[in-house]
C-alpha positions as CSV (number, residue, x, y, z in Angstrom):
1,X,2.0,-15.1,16.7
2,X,-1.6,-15.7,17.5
3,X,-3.1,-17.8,20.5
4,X,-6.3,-19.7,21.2
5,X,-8.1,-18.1,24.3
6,X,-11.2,-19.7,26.2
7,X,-14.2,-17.1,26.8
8,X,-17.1,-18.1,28.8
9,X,-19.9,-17.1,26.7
10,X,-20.6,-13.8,28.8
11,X,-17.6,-12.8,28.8
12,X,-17.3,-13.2,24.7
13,X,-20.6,-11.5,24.6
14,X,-19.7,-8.2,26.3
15,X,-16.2,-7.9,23.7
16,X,-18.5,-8.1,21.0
17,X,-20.4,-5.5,22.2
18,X,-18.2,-3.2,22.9
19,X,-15.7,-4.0,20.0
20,X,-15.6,-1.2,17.2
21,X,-17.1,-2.3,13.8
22,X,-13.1,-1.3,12.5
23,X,-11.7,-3.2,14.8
24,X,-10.5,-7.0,15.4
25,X,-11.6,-8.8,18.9
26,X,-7.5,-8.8,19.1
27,X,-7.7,-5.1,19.0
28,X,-11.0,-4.8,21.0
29,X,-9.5,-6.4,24.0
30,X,-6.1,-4.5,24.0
31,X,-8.6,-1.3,24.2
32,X,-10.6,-2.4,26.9
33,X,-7.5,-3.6,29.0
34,X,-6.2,-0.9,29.0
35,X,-2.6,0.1,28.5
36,X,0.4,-0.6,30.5
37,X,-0.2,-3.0,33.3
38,X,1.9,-2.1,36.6
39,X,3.8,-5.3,36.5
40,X,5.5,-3.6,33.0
41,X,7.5,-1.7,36.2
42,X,9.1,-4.3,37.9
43,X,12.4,-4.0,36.3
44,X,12.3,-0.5,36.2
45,X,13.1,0.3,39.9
46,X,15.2,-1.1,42.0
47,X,14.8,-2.4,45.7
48,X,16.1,1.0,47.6
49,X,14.1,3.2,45.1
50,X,11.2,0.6,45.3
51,X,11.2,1.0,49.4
52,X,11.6,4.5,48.9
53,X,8.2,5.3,46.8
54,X,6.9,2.6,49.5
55,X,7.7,4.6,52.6
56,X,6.6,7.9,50.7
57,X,3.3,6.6,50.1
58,X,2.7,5.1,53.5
59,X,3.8,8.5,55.3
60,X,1.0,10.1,52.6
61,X,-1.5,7.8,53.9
62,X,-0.4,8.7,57.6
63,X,-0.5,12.4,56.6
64,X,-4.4,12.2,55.5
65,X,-5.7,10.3,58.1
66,X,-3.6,12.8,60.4
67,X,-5.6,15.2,58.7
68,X,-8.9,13.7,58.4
69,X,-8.6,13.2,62.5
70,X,-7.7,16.6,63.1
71,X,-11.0,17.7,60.8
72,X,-13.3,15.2,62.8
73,X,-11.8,16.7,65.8
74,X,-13.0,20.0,65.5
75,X,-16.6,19.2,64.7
76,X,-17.4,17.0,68.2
């Protein structure tokens, strides 16, 4: 299945560019993307697992600026 997609001309400008001379602007674009997007996760976690990697990540954050406090403490 192929689509029609809209490009400003800038924007069409910089795939060329950068697309490979053995490559289709198809393939040129899924290479610049990038792989996976995050939103390929959303049915791979549910909400209790989802809440847990959110509460470990937040207590992370607390950690470093704990940390980075403490550091900035002992230098005044």
């Amino acid at each position: 299945m192929s689509h029609q997609v809209r490009l400003e001309d800038d924007v069409y400008e910089r795939i060329k560019a950068n697309k490979r001379d053995d490559e289709s602007f198809s393939d040129a674009v899924g290479r610049l993307i990038g792989g996976r997007s995050l939103r390929d996760l959303r049915d791979v976690f549910d909400e209790d697992q989802v809440t847990e990697i959110r509460d470990a990540i937040e207590q992370a954050d607390q950690d470093d600026c704990d940390e980075v406090r403490d550091v900035a403490e002992r230098f005044d």
